[in-house]
N, C-alpha and C positions, 0 to 999 in steps of 0.2 A: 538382213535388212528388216526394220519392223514393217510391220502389216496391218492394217486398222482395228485386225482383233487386237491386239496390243495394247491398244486404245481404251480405255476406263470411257463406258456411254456417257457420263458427265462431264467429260473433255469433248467427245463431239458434239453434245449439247451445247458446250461453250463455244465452239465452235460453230456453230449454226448460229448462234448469238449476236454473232458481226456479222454474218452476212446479211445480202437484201432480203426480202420476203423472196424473191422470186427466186433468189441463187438458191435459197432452203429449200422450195420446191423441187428443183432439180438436183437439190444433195440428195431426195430420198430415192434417188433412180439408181443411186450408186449400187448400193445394196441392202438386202433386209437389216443390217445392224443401224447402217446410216438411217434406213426409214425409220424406224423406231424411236436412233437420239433425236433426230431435229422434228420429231410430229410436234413437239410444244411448239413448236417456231413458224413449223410450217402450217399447221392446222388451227395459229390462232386466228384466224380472220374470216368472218362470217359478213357476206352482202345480200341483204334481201331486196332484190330488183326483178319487178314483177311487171309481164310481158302484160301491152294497155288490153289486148284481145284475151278473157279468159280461154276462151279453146284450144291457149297453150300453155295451158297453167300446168300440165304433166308432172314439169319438173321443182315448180313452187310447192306443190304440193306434197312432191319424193321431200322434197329440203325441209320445209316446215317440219313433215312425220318425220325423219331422221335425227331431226335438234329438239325433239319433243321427249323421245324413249331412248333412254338408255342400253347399249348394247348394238344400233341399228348403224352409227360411223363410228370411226374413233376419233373424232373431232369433238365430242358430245363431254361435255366441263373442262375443253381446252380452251375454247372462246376467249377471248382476250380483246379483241375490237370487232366492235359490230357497223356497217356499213346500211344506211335504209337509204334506197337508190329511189329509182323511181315506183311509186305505188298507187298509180294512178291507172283505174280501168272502168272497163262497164260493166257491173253485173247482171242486164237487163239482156245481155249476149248470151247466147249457149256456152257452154263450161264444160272443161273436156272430164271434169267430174262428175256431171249429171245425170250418169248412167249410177254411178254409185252412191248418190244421196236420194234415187227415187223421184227425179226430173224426169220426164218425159214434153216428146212434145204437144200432149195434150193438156198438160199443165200449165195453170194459170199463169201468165206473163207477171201479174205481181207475186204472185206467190212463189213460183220458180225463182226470181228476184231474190225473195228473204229465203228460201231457203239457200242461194249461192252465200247471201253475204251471211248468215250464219254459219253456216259450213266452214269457210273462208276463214274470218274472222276468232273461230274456235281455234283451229290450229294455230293461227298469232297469239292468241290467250296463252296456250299450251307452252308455245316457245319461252314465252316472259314470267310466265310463273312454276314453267320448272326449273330442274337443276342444271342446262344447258351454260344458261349464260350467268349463273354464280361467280365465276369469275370474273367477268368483265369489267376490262378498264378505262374502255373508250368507246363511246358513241360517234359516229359522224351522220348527220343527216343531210346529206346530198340530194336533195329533193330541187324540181324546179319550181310545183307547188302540191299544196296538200290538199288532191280530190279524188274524193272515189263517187261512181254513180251507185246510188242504191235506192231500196225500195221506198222511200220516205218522199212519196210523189215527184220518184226519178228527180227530185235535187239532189245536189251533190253534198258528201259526208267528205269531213274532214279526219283523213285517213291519217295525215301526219298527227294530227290532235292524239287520237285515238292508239294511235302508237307510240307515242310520249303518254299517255296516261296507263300505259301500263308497265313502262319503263322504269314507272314509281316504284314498281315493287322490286326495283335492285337494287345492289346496292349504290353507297355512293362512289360515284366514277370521280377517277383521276382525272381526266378529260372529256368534254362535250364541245364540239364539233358543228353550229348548223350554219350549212352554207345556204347562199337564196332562198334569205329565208321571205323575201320579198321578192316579187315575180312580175306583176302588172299593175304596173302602179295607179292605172286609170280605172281597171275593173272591178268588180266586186269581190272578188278574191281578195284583193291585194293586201289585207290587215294580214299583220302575223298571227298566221293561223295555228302554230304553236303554243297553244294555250300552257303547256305545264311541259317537266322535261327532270329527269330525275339530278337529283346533288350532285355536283361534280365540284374537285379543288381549281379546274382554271379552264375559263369559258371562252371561247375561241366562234365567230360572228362574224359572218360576210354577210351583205347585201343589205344590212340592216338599215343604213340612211340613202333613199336613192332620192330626197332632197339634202341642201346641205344642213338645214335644221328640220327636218320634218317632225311634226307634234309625235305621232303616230311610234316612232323608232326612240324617243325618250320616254314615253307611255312605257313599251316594251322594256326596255334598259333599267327602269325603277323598279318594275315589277317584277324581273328576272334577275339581278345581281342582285349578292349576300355577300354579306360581309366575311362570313365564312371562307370564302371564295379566297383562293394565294394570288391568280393570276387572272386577270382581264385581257383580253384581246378581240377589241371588236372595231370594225370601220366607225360607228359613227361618229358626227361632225361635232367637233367642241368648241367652242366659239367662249367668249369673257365668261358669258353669262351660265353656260354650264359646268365650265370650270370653277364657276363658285358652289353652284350647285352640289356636282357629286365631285369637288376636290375640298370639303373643310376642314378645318384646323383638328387635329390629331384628337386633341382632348376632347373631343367632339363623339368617339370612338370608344365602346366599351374594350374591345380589341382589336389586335392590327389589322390595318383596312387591304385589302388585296391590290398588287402591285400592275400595273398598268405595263402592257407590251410594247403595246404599239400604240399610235397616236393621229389622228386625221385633226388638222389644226387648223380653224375657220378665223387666220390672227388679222387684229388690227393695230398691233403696238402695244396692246397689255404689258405691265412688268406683272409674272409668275409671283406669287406671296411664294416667303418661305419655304413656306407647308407643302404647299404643292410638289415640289422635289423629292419629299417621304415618301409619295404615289407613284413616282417617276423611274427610283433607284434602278428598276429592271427593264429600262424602256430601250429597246432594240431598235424599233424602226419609229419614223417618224414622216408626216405629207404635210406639208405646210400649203395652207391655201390665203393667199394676200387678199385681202379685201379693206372697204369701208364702210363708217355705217352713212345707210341711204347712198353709195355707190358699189354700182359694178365693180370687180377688179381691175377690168378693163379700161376703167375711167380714173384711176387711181393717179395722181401723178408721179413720175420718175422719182424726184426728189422725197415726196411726199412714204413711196413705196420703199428709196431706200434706207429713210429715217426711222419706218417703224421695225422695220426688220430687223434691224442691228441689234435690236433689243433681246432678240429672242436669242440669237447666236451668243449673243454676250453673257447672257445668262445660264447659257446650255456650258461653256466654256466656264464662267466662275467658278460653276456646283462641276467641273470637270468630268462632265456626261458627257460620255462620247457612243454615238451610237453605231448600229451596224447596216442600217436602211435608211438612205434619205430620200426622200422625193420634196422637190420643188421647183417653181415655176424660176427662169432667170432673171427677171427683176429681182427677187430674194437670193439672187446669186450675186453679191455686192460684197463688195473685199471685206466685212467683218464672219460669212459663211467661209470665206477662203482662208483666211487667221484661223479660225475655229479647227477646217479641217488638216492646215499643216500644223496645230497643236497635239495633233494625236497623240498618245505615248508610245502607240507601237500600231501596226496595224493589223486593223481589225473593221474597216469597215468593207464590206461585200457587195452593197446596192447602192447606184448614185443613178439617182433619175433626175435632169433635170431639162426641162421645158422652155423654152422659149416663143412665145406669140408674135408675129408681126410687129402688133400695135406696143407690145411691154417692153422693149428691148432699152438697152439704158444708152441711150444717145446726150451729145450734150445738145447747147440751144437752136445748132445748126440740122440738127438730124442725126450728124454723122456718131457710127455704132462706136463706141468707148473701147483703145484696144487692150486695155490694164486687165480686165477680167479673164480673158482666156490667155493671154501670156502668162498670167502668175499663176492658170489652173494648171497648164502642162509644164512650165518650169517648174514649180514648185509644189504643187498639192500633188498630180500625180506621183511623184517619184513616194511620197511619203503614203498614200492609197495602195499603188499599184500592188504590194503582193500577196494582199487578201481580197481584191476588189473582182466578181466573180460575172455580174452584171454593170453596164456600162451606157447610158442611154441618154444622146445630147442632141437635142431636139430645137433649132434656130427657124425661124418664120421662114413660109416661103418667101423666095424673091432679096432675101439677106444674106448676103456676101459678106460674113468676115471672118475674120480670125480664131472662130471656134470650128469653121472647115476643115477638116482633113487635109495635111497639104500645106497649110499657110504657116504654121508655125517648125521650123526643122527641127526642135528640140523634141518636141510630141511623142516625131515616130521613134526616137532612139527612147525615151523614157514607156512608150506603151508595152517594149518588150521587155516590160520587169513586169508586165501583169498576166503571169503563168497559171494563176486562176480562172481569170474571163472564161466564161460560156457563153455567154449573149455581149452582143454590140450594136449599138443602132447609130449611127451619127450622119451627117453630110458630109460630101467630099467636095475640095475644090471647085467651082462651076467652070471656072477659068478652063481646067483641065472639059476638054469637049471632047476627045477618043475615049470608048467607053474601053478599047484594049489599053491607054497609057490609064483611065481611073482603076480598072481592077488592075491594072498590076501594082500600081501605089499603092492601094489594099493589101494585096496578097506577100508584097514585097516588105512592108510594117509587118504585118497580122500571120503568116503564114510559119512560122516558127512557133507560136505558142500552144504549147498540146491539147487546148482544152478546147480550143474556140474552132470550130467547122465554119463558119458562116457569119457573116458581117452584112446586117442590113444596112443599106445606103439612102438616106431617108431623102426624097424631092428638094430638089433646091432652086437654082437658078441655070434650069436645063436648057443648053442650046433648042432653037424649033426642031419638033421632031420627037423629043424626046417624051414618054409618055409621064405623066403630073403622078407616078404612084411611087411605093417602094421597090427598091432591086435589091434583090439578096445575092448578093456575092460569096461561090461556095471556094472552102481554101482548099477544098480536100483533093 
């Protein structure tokens, strides 16, 4: 029988390969030969999250010296993705290195001050401009916001700044990463404090628009995308007028312009130009937000909401885009998004979020809820979804009783058990149904056979008295 000496270290290396970060972790427990192959695997990931009380900085400090000099881990030019968590503290606090910079307590409060954040501050120098993180591929900045207090009449320093500008000195990254990059939107904080941030080939932005046009997060987005750049991925809100903006015509272009991921779409009926599709070729996910101009979404009418929408499905379907994340509101869920989705070639689509408000819902002149939409979702569009669709989330106004309930349609539950992917589910069930023993077992009695999914939220509907107005998670396990 072979034995893992047997084994060529570049087979367990490939071997580590596929697994998760965290299985590689637990491969080097096997034995010293395993710890050895999978150290590239296991030891690419560096997070510098620094505790807000310096007086337990003990261990920021072991981690900085360590990724600084060669020889002190073997983690040191394994680096491959770096993680900047939280970096927010006080340096105005005792520092459990102030015995060893020469702090005492008779030392001046501001000058004890500058000598933490230089102290401090040197060793992040250190990290960035030696050979530690040479190879690095990916940045993520996981920040909530970018402050540190220091000696600069105890205002606050913009730590995230400050470590993006020496980020400059690596090279260009494969990927950058910043999430929240926007925190308080009322404060003074709240500009993206992100001044600079090193080259990377595809740039990946959460939190960027927490208006749906806010001036502030297209300021950012002009000043931070390159053309350079293969891949874009960022939430903010596009609306006609930005889509002329940063979607022009090709020839417009000394070189290929970088390929758009995902899309947060502020539509009011626009027809897409041509061109814009070139942008689009790689577009995965997509959030449509219905509006008009000088009207709420809210104020939108039925009619009015289903005429401009058709435009868009119809055009995603001509240029035969099909993508793998949709999120949209249910008025935009009108029979030409349902054409669209039982057009698929094969499946491939994994995310279907879609929404329903009280006041949107598509009623004809009498009130009453339309029952064409959810009949032809679970006849027909699921069967052709179901065996790559992995999240699942169908969200009807309170106090609306129909046919998108769990329960109402019988074809539903026999087609949901072809979606052997699902891991999340959020929907309503029947209200009709009032034993909360006969609604979970109508759950568990659909849902409890497919391997992936534990738990089914049950989102508030039209609950007998008594019942409380929140979500129930229904576990299958």
């Amino acid at each position: 029988m072979l034995g893992s000496n047997s084994f060529p270290p570049e087979l367990l290396t490939e071997v580590g390969r596929q697994l998760d970060y965290s299985d590689a972790q637990l491969l080097r427990l096997v034995c010293k030969r395993f710890d050895y192959a999978v150290q590239p695997i296991a030891l690419s990931r560096l997070r510098l999250d620094w505790p807000q009380d310096p007086y337990y900085f003990d261990y920021v400090v072991e981690q900085l010296e360590a990724y600084s000099k060669p020889g002190v881990t073997a983690a040191f030019k394994r680096v491959k993705h770096l993680t900047i968590g939280h970096i927010c503290t006080n340096f105005g606090d005792p520092a459990s290195f102030d015995e060893r910079i020469g702090v005492t307590p008779k030392t001046n409060y501001m000058v004890a001050m500058k000598m933490r954040v230089n102290f401090f501050f040197d060793l992040v120098k250190d990290l960035f401009r030696g050979d530690a993180l040479r190879g690095l591929k990916s940045i993520t900045y996981a920040l909530s916001i970018f402050l540190i207090q220091t000696f600069d009449e105890l205002k606050h320093f913009a730590a995230g700044r400050y470590v993006s500008e020496l980020a400059q000195h690596l090279r260009p990254l494969q990927r950058l990463e910043i999430l929240y990059l926007f925190k308080r939107p009322k404060e003074p904080y709240a500009e993206p404090l992100l001044a600079v941030f090193p080259p990377s080939r595809k740039l990946i932005v959460r939190g960027l628009d927490l208006g749906l046009l806010d001036e502030a997060a297209e300021n950012w987005y002009t000043q931070h995308t390159r053309q350079d750049m293969d891949e874009i991925d960022v939430d903010m809100c596009f609306d006609e007028e930005r889509i002329k903006k940063f979607f022009p015509p090709m020839d417009q272009h000394s070189s290929p312009p970088p390929h758009f991921s995902s899309l947060t779409l502020l539509y009011i009926g626009f027809q897409f130009q041509p061109h814009v599709f070139g942008y689009l070729r790689n577009l995965r996910s997509i959030h449509v937000i219905v509006s008009h101009p000088q009207m709420s979404p809210n104020d939108v009418p039925a009619d009015r909401r289903r005429l401009i929408i058709s435009n868009l499905w119809k055009q995603f379907s001509k240029e035969r885009l099909y993508l793998e994340e949709i999120t949209v509101a249910m008025p935009e869920a009108e029979d030409s998004l349902l054409d669209y989705l039982v057009e698929y070639p094969r499946p491939m689509l994994t995310y279907l979020d879609i929404s329903r408000p009280t006041a949107l819902g598509d009623h004809d002149e009498l009130g009453n809820v339309l029952p064409s939409l959810p009949g032809r979702f679970y006849r027909e569009v699921l069967p052709v979804i179901a065996p790559r669709l992995q999240h699942l989330r169908v969200s009807i106004g309170y106090g609306e009783a129909n046919d998108w309930c769990l329960g109402r349609i019988p074809e539903a539950a026999e087609n949901f058990k072809a979606c052997t992917e699902l891991t999340t589910l959020e929907m309503a069930v029947d209200p009709e149904i009032t034993n909360i023993e006969q609604r979970n077992e109508l759950v568990t009695g659909i849902f409890g056979t497919l391997p992936n999914l534990k738990s089914v939220v049950v989102r508030p509907n039209l609950y007998p008295a008594g019942w409380e107005d929140e979500f129930d998670t229904i576990r299958l396990e």
